[in-house]
N, C-alpha and C positions, 0 to 999 in steps of 0.2 A: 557706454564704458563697460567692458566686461567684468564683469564678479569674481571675485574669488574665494569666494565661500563655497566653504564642501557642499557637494550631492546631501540632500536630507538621507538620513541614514533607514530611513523608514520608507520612503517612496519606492515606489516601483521601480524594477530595473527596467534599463531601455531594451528593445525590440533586438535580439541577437539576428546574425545575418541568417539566410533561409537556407535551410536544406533543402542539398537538388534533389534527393530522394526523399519522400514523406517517409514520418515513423507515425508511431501511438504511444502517448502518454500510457501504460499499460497500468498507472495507478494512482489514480488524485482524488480530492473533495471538493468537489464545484462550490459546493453548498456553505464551503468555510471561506470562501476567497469571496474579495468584493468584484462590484457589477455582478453585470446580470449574465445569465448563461452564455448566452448569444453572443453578447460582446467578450467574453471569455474563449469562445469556441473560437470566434472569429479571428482574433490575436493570435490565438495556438496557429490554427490553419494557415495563417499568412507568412507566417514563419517554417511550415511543412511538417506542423504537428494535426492530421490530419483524423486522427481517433484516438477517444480516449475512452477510458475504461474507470467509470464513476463509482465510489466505493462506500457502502454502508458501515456505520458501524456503532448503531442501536436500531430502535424498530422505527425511529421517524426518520434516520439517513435511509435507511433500507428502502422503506415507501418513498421516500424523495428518490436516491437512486432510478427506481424501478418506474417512476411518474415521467423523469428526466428523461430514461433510455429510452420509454416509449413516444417522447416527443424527438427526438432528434435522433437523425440516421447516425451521425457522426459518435453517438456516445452510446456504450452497452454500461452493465451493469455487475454489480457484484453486492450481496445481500447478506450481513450478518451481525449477530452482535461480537463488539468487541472482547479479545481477552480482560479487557478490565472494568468490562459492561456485566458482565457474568457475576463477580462476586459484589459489586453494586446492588443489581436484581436481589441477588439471595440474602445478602445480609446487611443489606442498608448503606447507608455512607451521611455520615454528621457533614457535607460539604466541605467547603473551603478550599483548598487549594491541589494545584494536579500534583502537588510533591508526594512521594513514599509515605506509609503511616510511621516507620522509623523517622520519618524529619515534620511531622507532624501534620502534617494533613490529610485530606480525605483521598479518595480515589480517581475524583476527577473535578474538573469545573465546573458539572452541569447542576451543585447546589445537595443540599441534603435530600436524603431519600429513605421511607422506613423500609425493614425488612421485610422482602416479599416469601421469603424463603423458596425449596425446592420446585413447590406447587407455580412460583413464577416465572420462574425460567422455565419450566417444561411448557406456560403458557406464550412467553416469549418465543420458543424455539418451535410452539406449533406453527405461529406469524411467518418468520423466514424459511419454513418447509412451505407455505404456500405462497410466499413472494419468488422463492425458486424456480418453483414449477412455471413463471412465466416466462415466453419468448424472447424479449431482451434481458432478461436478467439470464447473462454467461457466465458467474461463478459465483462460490460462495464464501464470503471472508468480508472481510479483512478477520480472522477468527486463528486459534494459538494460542501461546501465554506469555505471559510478559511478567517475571519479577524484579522489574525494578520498579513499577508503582503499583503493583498489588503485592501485599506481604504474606507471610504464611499462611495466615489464616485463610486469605482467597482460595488457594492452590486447588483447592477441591473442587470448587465450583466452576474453577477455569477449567479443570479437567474435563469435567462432566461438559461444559458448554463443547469444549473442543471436538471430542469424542463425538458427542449428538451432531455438526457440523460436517464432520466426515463423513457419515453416515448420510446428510440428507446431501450431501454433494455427490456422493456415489447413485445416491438411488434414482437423482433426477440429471444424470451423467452433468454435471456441471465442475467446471474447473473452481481446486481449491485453492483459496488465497490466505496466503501464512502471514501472522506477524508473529513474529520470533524476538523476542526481547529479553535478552540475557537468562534465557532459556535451553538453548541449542540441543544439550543431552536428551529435554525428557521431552520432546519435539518429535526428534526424530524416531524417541521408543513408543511414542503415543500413536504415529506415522506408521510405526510397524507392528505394531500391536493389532491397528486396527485396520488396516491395510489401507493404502494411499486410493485416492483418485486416482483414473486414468493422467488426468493432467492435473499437476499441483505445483504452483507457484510461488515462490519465498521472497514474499515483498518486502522493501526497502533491507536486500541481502545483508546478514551484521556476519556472517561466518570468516572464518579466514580459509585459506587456498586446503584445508586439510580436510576442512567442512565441505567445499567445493567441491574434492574428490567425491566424497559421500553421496553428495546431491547428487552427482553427475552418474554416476555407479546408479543410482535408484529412477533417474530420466526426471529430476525436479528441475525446474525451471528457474534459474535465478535473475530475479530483477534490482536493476541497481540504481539508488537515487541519487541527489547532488551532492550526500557525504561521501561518496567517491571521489570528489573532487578537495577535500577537508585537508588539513597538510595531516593532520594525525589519524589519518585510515590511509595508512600503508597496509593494515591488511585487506581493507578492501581492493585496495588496489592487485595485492598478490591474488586473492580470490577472482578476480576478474582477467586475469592474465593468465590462469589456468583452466577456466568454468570451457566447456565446449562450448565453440561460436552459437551452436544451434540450441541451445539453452540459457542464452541471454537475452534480457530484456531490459528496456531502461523506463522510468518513474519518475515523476515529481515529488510525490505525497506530499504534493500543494495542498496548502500553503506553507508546510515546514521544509523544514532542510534544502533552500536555496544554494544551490553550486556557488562556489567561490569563482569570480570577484566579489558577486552580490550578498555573500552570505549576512543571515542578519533581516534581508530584505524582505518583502514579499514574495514567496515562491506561486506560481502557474504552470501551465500548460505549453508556454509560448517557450518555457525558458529549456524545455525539451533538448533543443540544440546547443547548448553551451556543454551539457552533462554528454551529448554523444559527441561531440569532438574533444573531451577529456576520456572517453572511454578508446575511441579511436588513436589516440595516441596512447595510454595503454599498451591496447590488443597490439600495435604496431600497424597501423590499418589501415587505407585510405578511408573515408570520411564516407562515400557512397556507399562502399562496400559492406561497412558496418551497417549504414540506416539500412539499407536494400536486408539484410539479414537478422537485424530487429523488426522492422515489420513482417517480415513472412513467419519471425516466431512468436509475433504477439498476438498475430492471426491464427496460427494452430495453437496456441495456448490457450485460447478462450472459445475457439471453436467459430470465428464467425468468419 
């Protein structure tokens, strides 16, 4: 007799139908999703999610990253500490929870931490100048700023990480990977101040279509996750109905921000295809045409 009890609201979503064209998750964390690599790759792939682009963001994702990319063809890399790893390093974090210090908690989940100050991050940031230099690791980031869970007092330290990040993504030609987190103005002055990478990437895009101009004016790459699919990002949606076709890219930043139906859910690799037939309709587009144009820009964005 059939059930009629809801889907667990936590399980994994089912297998969406396959793209005739493969693409590349251009931005995920193997390393935060359950199973094991393999059977994660395996799922993406069957569904026509065919590379992905695994992303550090402190010095043990980074050596994980960079361990990953050199065991499997299908996955590169990308090496940094995060914007909100940066004033953790320098000035400590009492734990507790990923909320704002205006709502009372620490910086992040990963527990308390005493202050290492400047002397630690410039020891941090020698690690990921030599995790760069290697042959699968294609970019440097997930790195930028983020003020909505680090507060003023960070600012400085996220600066200084950013700034140093630029620098080691120029010198060892590797594409940069932005998070931009209720940041945008001083992003794009830090960008120009210190002058961009050849290729640089604005992961899970939060701008609207005015920022899009911007990006596009400077040849930044914009990548889009499954909040494009959210009913309240109309403006990512306007952003992405103006971004040049050949400056898009699309993203899981699995395990978070799962595309609607699923939202809530588990986000992967596999679910790649739900988020480009929401961007396909969008752009106005047929469904090949877009994947055939995300993969060939995921491929000159990271250089492989």
């Amino acid at each position: 007799m059939p059930s009629n009890a809801p889907a667990d609201p936590h399980a994994a979503p089912p297998l969406p139908e396959p793209l005739r064209v493969p693409v590349a998750d251009s931005h995920t964390h193997l390393d935060m999703q359950s199973g094991t690599v393999e059977e994660g790759l395996a799922k993406a792939a069957s569904v026509g999610v065919t590379t992905v682009v695994q992303v550090g963001c402190d010095l043990a994702g980074s050596r994980w990253a960079a361990e990953t990319a050199a065991a499997h063809e299908s996955v590169h890399a990308a090496v940094a500490l995060h914007p909100n790893e940066a004033p953790r390093i320098v000035l400590g974090d009492p734990g507790g929870t990923s909320q704002p210090p205006r709502a009372g908690g620490g910086w992040s989940r990963q527990g308390a931490r005493e202050p290492g100050g400047d002397a630690a991050l410039d020891e941090a940031l020698a690690e990921i100048d030599r995790l760069a230099a290697l042959p699968q690791v294609k970019g440097v980031g997930e790195t930028g700023l983020d003020y909505f869970r680090t507060g003023p007092e960070g600012k400085e330290a996220q600066e200084r990480s950013f700034r140093a990040h630029i620098e080691i993504a120029k010198r060892h030609g590797k594409t940069l990977v932005i998070h931009d987190r209720d940041a945008h103005a001083d992003v794009l002055r830090v960008l120009k101040e210190e002058g961009a990478p050849e290729r640089t990437v604005f992961h899970c895009y939060s701008g609207d279509a005015e920022m899009a101009a911007v990006c596009a004016r400077a040849g930044y790459f914009m990548s889009f996750a499954g909040n494009v699919t959210f009913k309240n990002a109309q403006n990512l949606r306007e952003a992405l109905a103006v971004a040049p076709l050949e400056l898009v890219l699309v993203e899981t930043d699995a395990p978070f921000l799962t595309p609607v139906p699923y939202r809530g859910r588990p986000n992967a690799p596999y679910l790649v295809p739900v988020t480009v037939r929401a961007m396909a309709a969008v752009r106005g587009l047929d469904e090949d045409a877009l994947a055939t144009a995300l993969a060939a820009n995921t491929a000159r964005a990271f250089g492989y």
